[in-house]
C-alpha positions in Angstrom: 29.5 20.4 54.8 25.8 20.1 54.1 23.9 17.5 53.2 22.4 16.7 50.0 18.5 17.0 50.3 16.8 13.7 49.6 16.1 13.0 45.9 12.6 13.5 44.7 10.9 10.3 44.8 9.5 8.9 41.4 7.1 5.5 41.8 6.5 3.8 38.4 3.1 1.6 38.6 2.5 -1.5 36.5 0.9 0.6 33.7 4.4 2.1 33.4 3.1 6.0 34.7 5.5 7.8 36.5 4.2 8.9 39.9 5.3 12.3 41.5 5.4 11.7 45.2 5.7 14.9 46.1 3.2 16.7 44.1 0.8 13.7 43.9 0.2 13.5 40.3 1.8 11.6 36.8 4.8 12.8 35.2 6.4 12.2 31.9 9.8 11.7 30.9 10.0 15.4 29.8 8.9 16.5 33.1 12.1 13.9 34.8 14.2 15.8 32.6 12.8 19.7 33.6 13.3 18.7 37.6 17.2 17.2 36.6 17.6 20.5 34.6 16.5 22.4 37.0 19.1 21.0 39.6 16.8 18.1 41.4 18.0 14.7 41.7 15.4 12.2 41.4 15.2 8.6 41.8 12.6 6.1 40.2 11.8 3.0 41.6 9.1 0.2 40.7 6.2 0.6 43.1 6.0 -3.6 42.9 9.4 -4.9 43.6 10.9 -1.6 44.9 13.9 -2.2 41.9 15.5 1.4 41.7 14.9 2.3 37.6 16.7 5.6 37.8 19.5 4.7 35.5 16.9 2.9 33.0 15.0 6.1 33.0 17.7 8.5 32.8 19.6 6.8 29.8 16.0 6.7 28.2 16.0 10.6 28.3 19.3 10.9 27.1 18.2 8.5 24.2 15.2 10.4 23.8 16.7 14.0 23.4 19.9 12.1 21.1 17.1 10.8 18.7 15.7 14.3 18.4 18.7 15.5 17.1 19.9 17.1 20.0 23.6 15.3 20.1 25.9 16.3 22.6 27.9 12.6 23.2 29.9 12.0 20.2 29.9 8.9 18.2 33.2 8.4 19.7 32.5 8.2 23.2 29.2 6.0 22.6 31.5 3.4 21.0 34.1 3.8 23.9 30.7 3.6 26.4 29.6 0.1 24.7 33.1 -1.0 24.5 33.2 -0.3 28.1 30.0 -2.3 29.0 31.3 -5.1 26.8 34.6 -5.4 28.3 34.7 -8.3 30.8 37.1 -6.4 33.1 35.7 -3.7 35.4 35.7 -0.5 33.8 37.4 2.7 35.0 34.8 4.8 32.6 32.1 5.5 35.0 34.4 6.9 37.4 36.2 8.8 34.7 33.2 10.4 33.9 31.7 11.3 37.4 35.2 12.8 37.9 35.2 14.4 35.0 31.8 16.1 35.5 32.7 16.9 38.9 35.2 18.8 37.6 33.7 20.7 34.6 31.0 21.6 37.4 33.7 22.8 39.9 35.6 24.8 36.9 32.7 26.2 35.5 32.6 29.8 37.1 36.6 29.4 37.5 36.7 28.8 33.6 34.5 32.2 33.0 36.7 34.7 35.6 40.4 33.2 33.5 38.4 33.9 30.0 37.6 37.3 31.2 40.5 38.4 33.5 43.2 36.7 31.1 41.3 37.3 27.1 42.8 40.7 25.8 39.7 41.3 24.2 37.7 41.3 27.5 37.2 45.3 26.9 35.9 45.0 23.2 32.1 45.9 22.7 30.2 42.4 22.5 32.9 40.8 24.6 29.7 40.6 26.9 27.6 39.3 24.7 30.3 36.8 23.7 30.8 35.9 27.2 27.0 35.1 27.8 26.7 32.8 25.1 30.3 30.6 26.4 28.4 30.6 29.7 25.3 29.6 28.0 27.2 26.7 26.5 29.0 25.6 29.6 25.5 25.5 31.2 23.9 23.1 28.3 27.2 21.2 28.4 26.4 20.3 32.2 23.0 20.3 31.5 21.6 22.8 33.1 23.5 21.6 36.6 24.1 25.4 37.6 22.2 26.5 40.0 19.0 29.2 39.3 19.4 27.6 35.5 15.9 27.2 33.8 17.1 25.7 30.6 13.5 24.3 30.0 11.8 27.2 30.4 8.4 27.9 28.8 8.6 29.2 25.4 5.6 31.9 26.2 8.1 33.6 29.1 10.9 33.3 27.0 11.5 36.6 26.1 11.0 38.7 29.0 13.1 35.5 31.2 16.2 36.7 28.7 15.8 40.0 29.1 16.3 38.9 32.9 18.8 36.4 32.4 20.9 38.9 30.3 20.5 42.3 32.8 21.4 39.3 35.4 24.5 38.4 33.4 25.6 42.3 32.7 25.5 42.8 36.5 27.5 39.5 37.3 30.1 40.8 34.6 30.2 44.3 35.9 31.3 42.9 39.5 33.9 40.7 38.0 34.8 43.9 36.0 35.0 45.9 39.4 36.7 43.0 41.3 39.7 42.6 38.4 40.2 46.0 38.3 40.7 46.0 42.4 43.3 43.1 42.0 45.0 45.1 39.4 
């Protein structure tokens, strides 16, 4: 089994800027979120008192990138997630959702080979490019927790990083191709 490597160590000062310890210099929140997105766990902690802010920090960013518009948890589910923290019984929700993003993680690639080895249409032209974009969408639905997954990347590399990304996904399809039609 191997170990997870140690989180990347975030010290918030008492002016409230975020201290890389690694790199030695101030991050932002957007920058928190690129290193998450980019598969790095991080923790934050308050230089004075040594309190661990992670969770304060990462439900900011969450808040954040919701008030922008970008929405991926459902009115639903934020009522269900307040109800929870209202509820003076211990709640089964946060280990309901660690399992259950354990498990859309674990799936992921598992998902993609059944959609492809079972989908009829797998030999259609733009069944490729149809594929890319469910993987795409699994991707931004873990957020970005696969590894080698840039989904911040800079808008200036954009498009020669998808012409990359997409010869990178033609080859990954073609050996899935090869290894179905071996097991057939």
């Amino acid at each position: 089994m191997t170990d997870k490597p140690a989180p990347l160590l975030i010290k918030r000062y008492a002016s409230r800027r975020l201290y890389n310890t690694e790199t030695s210099d101030y991050v932002t929140l957007e920058d928190i979120s690129g290193f998450i997105r980019d598969g790095r766990e991080v923790q934050i902690v308050d230089l004075k008192t040594g309190d661990d802010l992670t969770r304060q920090y990462l439900l900011q960013i969450i808040a954040e990138h919701e008030s922008r518009g970008e929405n991926v948890l459902p009115v639903d589910v934020l009522n269900d997630l307040v109800r929870s923290y209202m509820g003076g019984d211990a709640s089964v929700v946060p280990q309901f959702l660690q399992a259950s993003f354990e498990m859309l993680r674990d799936g992921q690639s598992k998902v993609m080979e059944n959609v492809t080895a079972l989908n009829p249409m797998a030999k259609m032209p733009g069944f490729e490019l149809m594929q890319a974009q469910q993987e795409a969408f699994m991707k931004a639905m873990t957020g970005g927790l696969t590894p080698g997954w840039t989904g911040g990347a800079d808008k200036d590399d954009a498009p020669q990083e998808e012409a990359e990304d997409l010869a990178t996904i033609k080859k990954q399809l073609a050996e899935l191709q090869a290894k179905l039609s071996k097991m057939s």
